[in-house]
C-alpha positions, 0 to 999 in steps of 0.5 A: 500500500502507499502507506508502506512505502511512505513510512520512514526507513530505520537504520539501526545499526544492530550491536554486535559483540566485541572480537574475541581475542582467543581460540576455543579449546578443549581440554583431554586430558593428561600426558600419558603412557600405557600405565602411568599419567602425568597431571604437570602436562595437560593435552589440549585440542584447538578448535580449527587446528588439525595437523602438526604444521598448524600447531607452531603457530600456537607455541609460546601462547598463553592458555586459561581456564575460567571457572565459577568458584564454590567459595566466593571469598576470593571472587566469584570467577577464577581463572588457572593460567598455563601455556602451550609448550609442545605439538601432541602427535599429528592430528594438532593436539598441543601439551600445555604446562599450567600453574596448578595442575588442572584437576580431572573434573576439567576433562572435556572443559572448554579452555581458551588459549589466548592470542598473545605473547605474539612471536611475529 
C-alpha cells in the first residue's frame, strides 16, 4: 500500500559483540603412557587446528581456564593460567604446562588459549 512505502526507513545499526581475542579449546586430558599419567602436562585440542604444521603457530601462547568458584571469598570467577609448550602427535593436539595442575573434573572443559605473547 502507499502507506508502506511512505513510512520512514530505520537504520539501526544492530550491536554486535566485541572480537574475541582467543581460540576455543578443549581440554583431554593428561600426558600419558600405557600405565602411568602425568597431571604437570595437560593435552589440549584447538578448535580449527588439525595437523602438526598448524600447531607452531600456537607455541609460546598463553592458555586459561575460567571457572565459577564454590567459595566466593576470593571472587566469584577464577581463572588457572598455563601455556602451550609442545605439538601432541599429528592430528594438532598441543601439551600445555599450567600453574596448578588442572584437576580431572576439567576433562572435556572448554579452555581458551589466548592470542598473545605474539612471536611475529
Amino acid at each position: 500500500s502507499v502507506q508502506d512505502t511512505m513510512a520512514p526507513q530505520t537504520t539501526e545499526k544492530k550491536k554486535s559483540a566485541p572480537p574475541r581475542l582467543y581460540s576455543r579449546a578443549v581440554h583431554l586430558g593428561y600426558r600419558r603412557g600405557k600405565h602411568k599419567q602425568r597431571p604437570h602436562t595437560s593435552l589440549v585440542r584447538i578448535e580449527g587446528v588439525n595437523d602438526k604444521g598448524d600447531t607452531s603457530y600456537y607455541m609460546g601462547k598463553r592458555v586459561a581456564y575460567v571457572y565459577r568458584a564454590q567459595n566466593k571469598q576470593k571472587g566469584k570467577i577464577r581463572c588457572i593460567w598455563g601455556k602451550v609448550v609442545a605439538s601432541h602427535g599429528n592430528s594438532g593436539v598441543v601439551r600445555a604446562k599450567f600453574r596448578k595442575n588442572l584437576p580431572p573434573q576439567t576433562f572435556g572443559a572448554t579452555l581458551r588459549v589466548m592470542m598473545f605473547p605474539s612471536r611475529v
